[in-house]
N, C-alpha and C positions, 0 to 999 in steps of 0.2 A: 559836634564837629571835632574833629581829631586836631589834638593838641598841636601846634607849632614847635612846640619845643623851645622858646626864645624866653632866657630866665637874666630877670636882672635881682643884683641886692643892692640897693640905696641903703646908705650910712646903717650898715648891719652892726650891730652889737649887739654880744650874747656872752651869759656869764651861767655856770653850772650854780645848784644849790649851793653851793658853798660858798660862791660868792668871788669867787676870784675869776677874773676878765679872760675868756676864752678868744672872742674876735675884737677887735675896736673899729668901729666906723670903716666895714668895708664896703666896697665900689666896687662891683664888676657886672660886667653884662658876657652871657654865652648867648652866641646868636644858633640859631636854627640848625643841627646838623654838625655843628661846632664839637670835632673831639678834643677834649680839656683833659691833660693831667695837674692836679693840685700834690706839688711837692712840698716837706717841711720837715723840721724834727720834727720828734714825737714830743705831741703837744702846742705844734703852730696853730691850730684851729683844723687844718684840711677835712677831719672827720666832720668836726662840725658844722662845716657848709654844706657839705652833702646831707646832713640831718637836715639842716633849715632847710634847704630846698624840697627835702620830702616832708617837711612838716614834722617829723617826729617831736620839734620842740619848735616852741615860736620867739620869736627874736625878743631881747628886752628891750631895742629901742630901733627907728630905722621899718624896712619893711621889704619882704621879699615878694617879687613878679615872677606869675606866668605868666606869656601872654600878655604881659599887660594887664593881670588881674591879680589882685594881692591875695597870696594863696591862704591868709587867714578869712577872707571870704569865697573861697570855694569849698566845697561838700568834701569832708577828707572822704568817703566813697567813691565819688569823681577823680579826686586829684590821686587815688590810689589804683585808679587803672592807668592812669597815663604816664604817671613820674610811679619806677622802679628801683625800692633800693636795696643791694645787697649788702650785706657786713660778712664779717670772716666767718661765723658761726652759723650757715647755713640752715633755718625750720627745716627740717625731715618727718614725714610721718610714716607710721609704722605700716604702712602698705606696701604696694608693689612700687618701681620703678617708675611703673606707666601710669598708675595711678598718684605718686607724685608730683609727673612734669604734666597731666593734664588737669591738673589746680592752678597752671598759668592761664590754660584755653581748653574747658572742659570739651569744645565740639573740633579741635584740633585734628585734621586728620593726619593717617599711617606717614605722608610725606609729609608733612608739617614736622611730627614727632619724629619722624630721622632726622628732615634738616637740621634741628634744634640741638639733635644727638652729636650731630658731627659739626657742628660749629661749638660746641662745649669740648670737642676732642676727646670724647667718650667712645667712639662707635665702637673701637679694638678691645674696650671692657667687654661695653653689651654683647659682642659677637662670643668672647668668650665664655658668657655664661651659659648654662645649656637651659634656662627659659627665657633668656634676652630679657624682654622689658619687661617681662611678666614676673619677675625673682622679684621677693619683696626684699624690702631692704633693713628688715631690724627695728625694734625698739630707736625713734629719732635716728635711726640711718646708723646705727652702729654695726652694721653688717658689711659698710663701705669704709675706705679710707678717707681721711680728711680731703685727700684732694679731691675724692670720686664725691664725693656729698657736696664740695664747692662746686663742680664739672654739674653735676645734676640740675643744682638751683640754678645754675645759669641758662642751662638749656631750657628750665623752667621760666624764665624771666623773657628767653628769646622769643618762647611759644605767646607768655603776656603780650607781645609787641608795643613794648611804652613811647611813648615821646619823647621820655630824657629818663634815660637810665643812669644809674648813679652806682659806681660798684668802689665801694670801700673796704679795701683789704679784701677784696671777696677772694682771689686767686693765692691768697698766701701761700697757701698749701702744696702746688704745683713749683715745681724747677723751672727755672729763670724762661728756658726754650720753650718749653709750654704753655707759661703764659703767655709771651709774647704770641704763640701763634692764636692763643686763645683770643687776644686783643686785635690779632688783625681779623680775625675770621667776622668780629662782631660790627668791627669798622667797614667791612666790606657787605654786610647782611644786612647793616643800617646807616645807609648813606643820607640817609635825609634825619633819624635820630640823632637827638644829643646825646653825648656820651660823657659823662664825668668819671676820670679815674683816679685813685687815689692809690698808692699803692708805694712800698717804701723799699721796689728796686725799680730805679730810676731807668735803669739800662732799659729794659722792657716800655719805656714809654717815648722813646727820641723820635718818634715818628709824629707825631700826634700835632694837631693843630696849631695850638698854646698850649702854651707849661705855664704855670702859677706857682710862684714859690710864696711861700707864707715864712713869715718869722712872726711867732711871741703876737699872735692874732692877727696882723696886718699884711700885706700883700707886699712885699721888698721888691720886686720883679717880676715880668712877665714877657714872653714871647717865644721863639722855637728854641729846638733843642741847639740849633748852632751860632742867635744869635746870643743866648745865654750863655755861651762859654765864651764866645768871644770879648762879650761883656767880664769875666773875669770874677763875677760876684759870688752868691752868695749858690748857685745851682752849681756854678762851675768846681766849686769848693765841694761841693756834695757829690758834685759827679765825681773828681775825682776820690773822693774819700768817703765813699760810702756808708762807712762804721757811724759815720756822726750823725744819721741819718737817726741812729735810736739813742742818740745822747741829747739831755733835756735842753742845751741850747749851744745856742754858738761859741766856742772859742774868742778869747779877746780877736784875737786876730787871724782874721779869715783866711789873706792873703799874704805874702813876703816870706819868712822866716820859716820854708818845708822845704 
């Protein structure tokens, strides 16, 4: 039965080989259908929640839910068709177009494979080429530009149809306006999917359900994009000054003295 998409982490903590403390004792729940952006510097944890959630790595202490079923006891074969996650460095293989995005849904038909084209914001590529979907795309996609090999796995991911999509950094590569349209197109194609974004231009996500901002592994705030600035913290500091978004932490002081 097709997943619900309803993902909790009870007292998550998780620390890379090296040893140094990535999340500490995080709490959240995403209900069903819930669009989530996870804001932070670089290095709050954000990536790595969207790891635990797809299981790429399993928590050191604490326990993450789908459903209601702790995803270190599901089949990762199962839990990989239903939870999708992208990173900024998009798999490409050295085939065609068509035969990359139907490795989401190999029985995919011709309307499936456009909707997916033009909710990635690709379709004005593919019309330009003179074999459309049929043009292979290169050794790992080096045939395409970074954005166009991010635009592809996505369409790739829409064709999978998962239950909670998770895209991490996936759209770096795209200008500010295109991702954004890239994110409504996916919020309007998956009304009942969960959606996890991750992504370190904020402006592109004030739509979105909840915002999660992380600091230094732990959760500082949460809520929409206007009652986070009203709040004054630690989002509103980021929204307005975006640059510290890739600086390894906070400023003594967040607020006053700018």
């Amino acid at each position: 039965s097709p997943i619900r998409g309803y993902v909790e982490m009870d007292s998550v903590s998780f620390a890379y080989r090296d040893g140094e403390s990535v999340l500490d004792g995080i709490h959240l729940k995403l209900e069903p259908g819930e669009k989530i952006a996870l804001v932070g510097m670089s290095g709050s944890g954000k990536s790595t929640i969207a790891k635990l959630i797809a299981r790429l790595y399993d928590v050191n202490r604490g326990a993450v839910y789908i459903d209601g079923i702790d995803v270190q006891n599901v089949k990762l074969g199962s839990l990989r068709t239903k939870v999708c996650y992208l990173l900024q460095d998009a798999v490409i293989f050295n085939r065609t177009m068509k035969e990359n995005l139907l490795l989401g849904n190999p029985s995919a038909t011709t309307t499936e494979l456009q909707r997916a084209v033009e909710i990635a914001d690709l379709q004005e590529f593919v019309r330009r080429l003179p074999q459309g979907l049929e043009t292979p795309v290169g050794p790992r996609g080096n045939a395409l530009s970074g954005g166009e090999r991010q635009r592809l796995a996505l369409a790739r991911a829409v064709l999978q149809n998962p239950s909670i999509l998770l895209l991490d950094e996936s759209t770096s590569a795209l200008d500010a306006p295109s991702e954004q349209r890239v994110f409504m197109n996916l919020a309007q194609h998956f009304p009942r999917q969960t959606i996890v974004f991750v992504s370190h231009r904020i402006s592109a996500l004030k739509w979105v359900d909840r915002i999660i901002v992380l600091n230094r592994g732990v959760i500082e705030e949460q809520g929409t994009h206007d009652q986070l600035i009203r709040n004054g913290g630690l989002y509103a500091h980021l929204h307005t000054a975006p640059s510290a978004l890739s600086a390894a932490q906070l400023p003594s002081q967040v607020s006053g003295n700018n």
